[in-house]
N, C-alpha and C positions, 0 to 999 in steps of 0.2 A: 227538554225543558220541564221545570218542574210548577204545577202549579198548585196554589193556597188557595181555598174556598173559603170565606168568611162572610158565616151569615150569621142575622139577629134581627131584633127592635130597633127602633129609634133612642137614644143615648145610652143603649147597652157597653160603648165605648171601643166599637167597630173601627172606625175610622182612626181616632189615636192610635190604638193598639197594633194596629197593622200599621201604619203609617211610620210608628216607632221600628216594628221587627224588621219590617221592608229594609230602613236604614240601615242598621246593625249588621244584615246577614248580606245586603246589597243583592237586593229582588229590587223591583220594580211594584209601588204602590197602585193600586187601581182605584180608584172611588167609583164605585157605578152608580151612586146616588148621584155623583154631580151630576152626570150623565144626563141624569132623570130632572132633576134641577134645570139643565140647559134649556130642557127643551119647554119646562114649565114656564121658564122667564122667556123662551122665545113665543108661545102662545099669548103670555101677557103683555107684551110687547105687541104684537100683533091684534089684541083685543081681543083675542078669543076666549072664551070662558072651558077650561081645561077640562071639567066635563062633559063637553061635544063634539061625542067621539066623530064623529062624519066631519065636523070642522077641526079639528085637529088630525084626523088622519089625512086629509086633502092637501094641509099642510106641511106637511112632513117632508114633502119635497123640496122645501124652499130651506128645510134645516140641513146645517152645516156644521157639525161639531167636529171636533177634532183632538186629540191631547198633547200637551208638552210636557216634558220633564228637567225640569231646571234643578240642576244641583240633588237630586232624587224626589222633587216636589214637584206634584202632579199640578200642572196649570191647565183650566178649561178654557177652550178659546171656540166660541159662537158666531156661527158667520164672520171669522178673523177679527174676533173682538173679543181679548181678555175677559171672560165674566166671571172670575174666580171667587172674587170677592162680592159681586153682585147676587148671587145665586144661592148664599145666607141668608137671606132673612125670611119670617113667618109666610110672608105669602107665596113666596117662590117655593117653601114648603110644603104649604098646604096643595099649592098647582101640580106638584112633583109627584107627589101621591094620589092626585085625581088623575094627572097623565099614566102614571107607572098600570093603571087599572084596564087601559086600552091595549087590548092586543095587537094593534098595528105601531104602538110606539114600541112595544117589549119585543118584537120581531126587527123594527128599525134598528134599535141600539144593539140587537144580539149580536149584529156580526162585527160592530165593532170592537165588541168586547172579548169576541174568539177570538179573534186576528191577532190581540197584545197576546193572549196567553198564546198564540202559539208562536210568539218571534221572539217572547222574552222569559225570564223564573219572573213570575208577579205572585204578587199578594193582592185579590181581587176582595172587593167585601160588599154589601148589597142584601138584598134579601131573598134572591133564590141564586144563590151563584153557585153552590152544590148538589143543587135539584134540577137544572135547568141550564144556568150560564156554561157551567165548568163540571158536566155531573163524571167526567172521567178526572177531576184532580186528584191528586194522590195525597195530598192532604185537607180535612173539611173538620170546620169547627164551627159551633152554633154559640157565639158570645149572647150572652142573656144576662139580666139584671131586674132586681122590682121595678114595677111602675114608678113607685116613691123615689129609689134610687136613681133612677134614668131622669126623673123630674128633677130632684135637686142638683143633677148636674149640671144640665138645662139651665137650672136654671143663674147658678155659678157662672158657665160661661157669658151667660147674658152683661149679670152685672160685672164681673172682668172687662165687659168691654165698655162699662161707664154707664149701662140702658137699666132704665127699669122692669123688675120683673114679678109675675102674681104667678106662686104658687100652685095654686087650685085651678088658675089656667091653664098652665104648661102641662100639669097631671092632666087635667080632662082632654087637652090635645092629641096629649102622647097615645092616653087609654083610645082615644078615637080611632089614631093611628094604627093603633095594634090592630084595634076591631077590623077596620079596612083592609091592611096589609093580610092579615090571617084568614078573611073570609072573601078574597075576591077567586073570579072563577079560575083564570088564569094564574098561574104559577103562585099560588099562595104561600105565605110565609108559614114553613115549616123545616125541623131540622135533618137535612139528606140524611137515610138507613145507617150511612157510614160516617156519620159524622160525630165529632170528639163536644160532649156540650162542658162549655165553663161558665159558669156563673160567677160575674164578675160583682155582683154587689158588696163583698167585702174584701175583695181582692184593690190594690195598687195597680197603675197601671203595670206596673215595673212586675209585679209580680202576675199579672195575666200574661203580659210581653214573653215572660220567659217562660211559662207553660205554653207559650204556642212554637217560640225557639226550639222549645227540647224536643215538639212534636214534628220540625222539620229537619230542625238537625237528622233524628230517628231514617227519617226518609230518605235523606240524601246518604246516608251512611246504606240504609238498605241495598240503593239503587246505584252504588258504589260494588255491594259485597254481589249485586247479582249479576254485573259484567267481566 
């Protein structure tokens, strides 16, 4: 099996991107943010406030997540309940990233996330999935983008979807986010020894897509000429 590490920031264009090549080359798409997503909407749900860690890790047993793949598109399903589309918005966000900082939920979800890569070719992406989730994949790419960039995309998709959106918000968010994801003790966000970094900020999606094509084609052709 072959597997894809893909890590970055928050709207460096992770998710697209892989979600695109996934289709194309027929791997299997992973989102391990929703993952982190589930279990944030499942603490808010439950009333817990996602930075307490002793109440959320108590919790954790009562979590159920699971994935579907319909048509090659990843559906998250919480306690046998579709949350795919609930599990977007600001504050399921902000809970995602106070959970992801607990080491009993990054230990919860890890062996989920082993078990796809080892029964399927995935395209996994997240922020330590070449340091940590997947640190043996045979291909690792670190997408990156400015601050400004990953905000105005942000902030694009927002009004695409009809909602209003501030700017100077979304940037102060995002830079939050970085600050958190980059300086927690656990599995901080950094780019694996071996891994390929593109910076997407002037790049299409279409043209990151195909800089990470060339770099698996590369590999399955390797791991072709080595048997």
């Amino acid at each position: 099996m072959i597997a894809v590490a893909i890590d970055g920031p928050a709207g460096a264009g992770k998710s697209s991107i892989a979600r695109k090549t996934a289709k194309e080359i027929e791997f299997i798409y992973v989102d391990t943010g929703a993952l982190y997503r589930a279990v944030g909407l499942h603490m808010l749900n439950c009333g817990i406030v996602p930075e307490d860690q002793q109440a959320v890790s108590a919790e954790l047993a009562h979590v159920d997540i699971s994935l579907e793949f319909k048509d090659g598109d990843q559906r998250v399903l919480l306690c046998g309940q579709d949350v795919t589309d609930l599990i977007r918005t600001s504050d399921v966000s902000r809970a995602s990233s106070q959970v992801s900082a607990i080491p009993e939920v990054r230990a919860f979800l890890l062996a989920l996330q082993t078990k796809l890569a080892e029964k399927n070719h995935v395209i996994m992406d997240g922020r330590d999935i070449g340091t940590v989730v997947l640190p043996n994949a045979q291909v690792k790419v670190f997408l990156t983008a400015t601050p400004q960039e990953r905000a105005r995309r942000r902030m694009q998709q927002i009004e695409e979807k009809g909602q209003k959106a501030d700017f100077d918000t979304i940037l102060r968010e995002i830079q939050e986010r970085d600050y958190r994801d980059t300086h927690r003790e656990i599995a901080p966000l950094i780019p694996a020894a071996d891994a390929v970094v593109i910076d997407t900020t002037n790049l299409t999606m279409q043209q990151a897509s195909d800089m990470l094509k060339q770099l698996i084609v590369k590999q399955i052709d390797s791991d072709k000429n080595s048997h």
